[in-house]
Backbone bond lengths (Angstrom), bond angles and torsions (degrees), N, CA, C in turn:
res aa  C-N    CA-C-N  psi(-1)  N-CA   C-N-CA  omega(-1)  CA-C   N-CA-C  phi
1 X - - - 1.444 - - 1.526 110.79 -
2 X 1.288 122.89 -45.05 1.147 127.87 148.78 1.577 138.63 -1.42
3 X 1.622 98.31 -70.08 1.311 123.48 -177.33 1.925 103.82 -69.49
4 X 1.422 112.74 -39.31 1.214 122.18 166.88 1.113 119.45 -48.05
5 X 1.666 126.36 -39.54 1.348 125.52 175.04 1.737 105.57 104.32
6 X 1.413 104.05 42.48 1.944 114.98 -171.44 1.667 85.22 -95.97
7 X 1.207 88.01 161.53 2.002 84.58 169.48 1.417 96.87 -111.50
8 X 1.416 104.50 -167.75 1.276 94.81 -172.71 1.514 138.82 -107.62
9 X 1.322 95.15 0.96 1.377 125.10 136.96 1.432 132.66 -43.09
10 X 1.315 98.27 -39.61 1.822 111.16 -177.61 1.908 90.19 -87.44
11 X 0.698 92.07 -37.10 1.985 89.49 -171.79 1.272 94.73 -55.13
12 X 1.744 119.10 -62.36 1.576 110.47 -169.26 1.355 96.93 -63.07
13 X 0.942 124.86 -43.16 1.954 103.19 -177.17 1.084 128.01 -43.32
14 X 1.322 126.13 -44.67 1.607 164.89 -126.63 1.796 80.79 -107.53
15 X 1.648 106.87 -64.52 1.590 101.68 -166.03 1.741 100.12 -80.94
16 X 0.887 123.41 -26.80 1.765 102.35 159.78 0.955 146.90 -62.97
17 X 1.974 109.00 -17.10 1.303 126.20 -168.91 1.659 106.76 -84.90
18 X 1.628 104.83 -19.08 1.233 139.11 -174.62 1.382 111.16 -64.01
19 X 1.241 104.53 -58.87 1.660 131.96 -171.33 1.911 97.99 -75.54
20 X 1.197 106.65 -40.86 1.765 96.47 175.64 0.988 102.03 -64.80
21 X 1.982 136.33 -47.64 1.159 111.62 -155.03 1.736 120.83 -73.71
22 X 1.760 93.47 -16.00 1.539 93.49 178.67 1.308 119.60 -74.82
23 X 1.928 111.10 -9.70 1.328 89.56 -179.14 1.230 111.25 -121.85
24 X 1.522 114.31 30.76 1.443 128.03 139.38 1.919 114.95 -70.57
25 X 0.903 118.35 -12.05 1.543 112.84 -165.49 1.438 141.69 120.93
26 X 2.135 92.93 2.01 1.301 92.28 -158.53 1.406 99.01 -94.27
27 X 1.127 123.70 156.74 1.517 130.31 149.53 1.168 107.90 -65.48
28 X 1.296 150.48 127.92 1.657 136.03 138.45 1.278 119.50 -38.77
29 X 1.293 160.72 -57.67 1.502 174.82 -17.79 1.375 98.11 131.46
30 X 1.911 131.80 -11.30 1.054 113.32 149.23 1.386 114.56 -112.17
31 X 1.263 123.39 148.25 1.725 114.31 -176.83 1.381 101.60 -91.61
32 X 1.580 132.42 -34.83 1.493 120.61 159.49 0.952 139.03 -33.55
33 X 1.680 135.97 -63.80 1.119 151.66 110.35 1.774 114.38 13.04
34 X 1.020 107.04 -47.94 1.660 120.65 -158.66 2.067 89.25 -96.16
35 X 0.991 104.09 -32.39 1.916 102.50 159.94 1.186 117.80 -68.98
36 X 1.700 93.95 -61.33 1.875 89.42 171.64 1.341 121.69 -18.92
37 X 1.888 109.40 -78.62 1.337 134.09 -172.94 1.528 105.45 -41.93
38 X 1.145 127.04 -49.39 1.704 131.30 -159.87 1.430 98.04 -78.32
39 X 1.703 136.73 -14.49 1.568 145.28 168.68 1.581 86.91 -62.01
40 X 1.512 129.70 -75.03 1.296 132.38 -175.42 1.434 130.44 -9.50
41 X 1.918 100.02 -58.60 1.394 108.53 -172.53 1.013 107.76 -97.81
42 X 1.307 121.44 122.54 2.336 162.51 161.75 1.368 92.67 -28.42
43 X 1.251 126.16 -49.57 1.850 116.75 -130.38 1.661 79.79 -96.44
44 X 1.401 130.70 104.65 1.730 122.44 155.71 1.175 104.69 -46.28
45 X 1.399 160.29 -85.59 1.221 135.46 -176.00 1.704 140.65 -30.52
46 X 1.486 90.31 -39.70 1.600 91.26 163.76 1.647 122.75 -77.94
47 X 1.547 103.65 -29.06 1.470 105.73 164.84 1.675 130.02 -67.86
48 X 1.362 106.45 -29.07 1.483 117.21 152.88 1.247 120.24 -50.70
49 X 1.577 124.19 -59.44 0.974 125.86 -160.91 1.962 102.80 -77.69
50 X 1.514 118.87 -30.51 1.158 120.57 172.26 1.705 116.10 -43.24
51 X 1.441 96.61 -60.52 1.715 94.88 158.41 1.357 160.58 -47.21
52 X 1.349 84.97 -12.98 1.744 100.42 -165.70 1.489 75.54 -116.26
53 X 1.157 137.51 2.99 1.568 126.45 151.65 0.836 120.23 -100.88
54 X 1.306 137.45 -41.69 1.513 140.77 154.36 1.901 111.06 -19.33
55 X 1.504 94.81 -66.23 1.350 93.67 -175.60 1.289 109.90 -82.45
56 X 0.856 120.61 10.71 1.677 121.04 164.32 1.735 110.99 -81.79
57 X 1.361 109.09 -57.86 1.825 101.43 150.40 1.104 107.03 -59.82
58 X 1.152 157.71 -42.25 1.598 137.76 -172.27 1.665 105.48 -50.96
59 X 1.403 125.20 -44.37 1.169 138.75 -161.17 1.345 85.12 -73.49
60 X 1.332 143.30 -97.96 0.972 157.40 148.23 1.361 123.35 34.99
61 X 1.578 109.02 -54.03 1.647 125.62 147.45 1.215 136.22 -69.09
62 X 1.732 96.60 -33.79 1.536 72.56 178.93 1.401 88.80 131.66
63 X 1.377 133.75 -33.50 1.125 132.94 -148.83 1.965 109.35 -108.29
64 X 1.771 110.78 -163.46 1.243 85.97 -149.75 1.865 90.06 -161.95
65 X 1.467 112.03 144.82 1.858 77.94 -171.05 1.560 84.06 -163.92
66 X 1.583 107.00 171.82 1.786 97.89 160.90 1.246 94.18 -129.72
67 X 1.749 90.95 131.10 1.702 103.94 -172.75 1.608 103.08 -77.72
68 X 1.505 103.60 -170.33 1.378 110.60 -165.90 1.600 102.76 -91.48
69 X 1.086 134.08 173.29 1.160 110.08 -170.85 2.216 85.67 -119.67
70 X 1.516 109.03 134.86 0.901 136.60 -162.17 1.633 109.80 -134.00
71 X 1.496 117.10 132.20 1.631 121.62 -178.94 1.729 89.97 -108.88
72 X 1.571 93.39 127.06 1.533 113.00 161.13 1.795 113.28 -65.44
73 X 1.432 140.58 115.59 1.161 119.10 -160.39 2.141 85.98 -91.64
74 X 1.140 99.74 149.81 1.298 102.61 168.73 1.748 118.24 -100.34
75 X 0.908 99.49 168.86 1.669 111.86 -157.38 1.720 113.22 -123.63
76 X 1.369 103.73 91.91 1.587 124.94 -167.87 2.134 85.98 -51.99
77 X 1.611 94.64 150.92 1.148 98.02 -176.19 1.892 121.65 -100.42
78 X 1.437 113.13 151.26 1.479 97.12 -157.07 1.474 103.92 -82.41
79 X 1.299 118.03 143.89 1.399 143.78 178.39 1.134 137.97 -103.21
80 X 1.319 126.70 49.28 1.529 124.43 -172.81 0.754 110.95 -26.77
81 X 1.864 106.19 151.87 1.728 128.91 174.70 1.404 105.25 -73.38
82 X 1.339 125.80 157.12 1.765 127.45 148.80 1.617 108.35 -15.00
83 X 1.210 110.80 -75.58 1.359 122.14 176.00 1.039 136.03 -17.77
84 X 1.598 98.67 -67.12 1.697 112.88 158.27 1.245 134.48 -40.65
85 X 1.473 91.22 -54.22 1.877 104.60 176.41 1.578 96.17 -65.84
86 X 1.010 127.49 -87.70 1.976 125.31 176.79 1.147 97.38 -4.19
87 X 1.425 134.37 -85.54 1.671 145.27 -174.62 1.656 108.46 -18.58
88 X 1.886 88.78 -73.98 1.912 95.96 164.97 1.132 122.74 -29.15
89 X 1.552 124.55 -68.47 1.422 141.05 -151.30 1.543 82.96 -63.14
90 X 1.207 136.83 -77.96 1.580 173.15 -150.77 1.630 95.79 -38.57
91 X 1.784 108.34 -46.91 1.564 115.62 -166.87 1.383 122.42 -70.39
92 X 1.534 91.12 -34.27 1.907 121.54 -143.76 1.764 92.44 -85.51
93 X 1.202 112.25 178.46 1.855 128.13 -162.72 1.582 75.70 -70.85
94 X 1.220 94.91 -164.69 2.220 126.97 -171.80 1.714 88.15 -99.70
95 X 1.584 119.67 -22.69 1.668 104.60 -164.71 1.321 106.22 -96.44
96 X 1.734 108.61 -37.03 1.456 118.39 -178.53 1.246 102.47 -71.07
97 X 1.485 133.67 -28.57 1.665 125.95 177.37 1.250 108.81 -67.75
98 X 1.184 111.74 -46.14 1.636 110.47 -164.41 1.731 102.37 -55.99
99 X 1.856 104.88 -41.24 1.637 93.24 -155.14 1.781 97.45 -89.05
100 X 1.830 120.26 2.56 1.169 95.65 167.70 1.780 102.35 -96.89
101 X 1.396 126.45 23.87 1.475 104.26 -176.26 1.546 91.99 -104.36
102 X 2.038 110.58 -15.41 1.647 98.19 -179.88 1.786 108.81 -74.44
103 X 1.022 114.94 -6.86 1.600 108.58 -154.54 2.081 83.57 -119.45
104 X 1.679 137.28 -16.28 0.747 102.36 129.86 1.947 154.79 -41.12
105 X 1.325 100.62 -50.44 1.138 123.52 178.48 1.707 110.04 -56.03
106 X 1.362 114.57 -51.65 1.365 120.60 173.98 1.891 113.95 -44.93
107 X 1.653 95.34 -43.04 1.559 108.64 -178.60 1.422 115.90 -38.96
């Protein structure tokens, strides 16, 4: 995974996502089994990401499969209220306020 350019963060992910599916039921060495298991896990993102590790050991072996087809849900981004930002501005030094009330204003 390494040589691929995963960090190593993604490896421990990759090897945990691994370790759930075995102890959902899957065999690794079967890809049936390895569908089964990915029905198990709720979270569509974690089940996405289970796959794109899966076949990352698939590669890895040698082997070769057609995954399930799975939607990554995307994740609307958070937006503070007025409030919040005021609060911010309100906390921060006299220099950091000033330059977030100029780059408010720009907003």
């Amino acid at each position: 995974m390494k040589r691929e350019g995963l960090t190593t963060a993604t490896m421990r992910t990759f090897t945990s996502l691994l370790k759930t599916l075995v102890l959902n039921g899957a065999d690794l060495n079967d890809v049936e089994s390895v569908k089964e298991a990915l029905t198990r896990i709720k979270n569509s993102n974690s089940r996405y990401t289970a796959i794109t590790a899966y076949a990352c050991y698939l590669r890895f072996k040698g082997g070769t499969w057609k995954p399930p087809k799975c939607i990554k849900q995307q994740k609307f981004p958070f937006i503070p209220a007025e409030e919040e930002i005021e609060a911010l501005i309100a906390g921060c030094s006299r220099l950091i306020s000033t330059i977030l009330l100029l780059l408010r204003k720009q907003a």
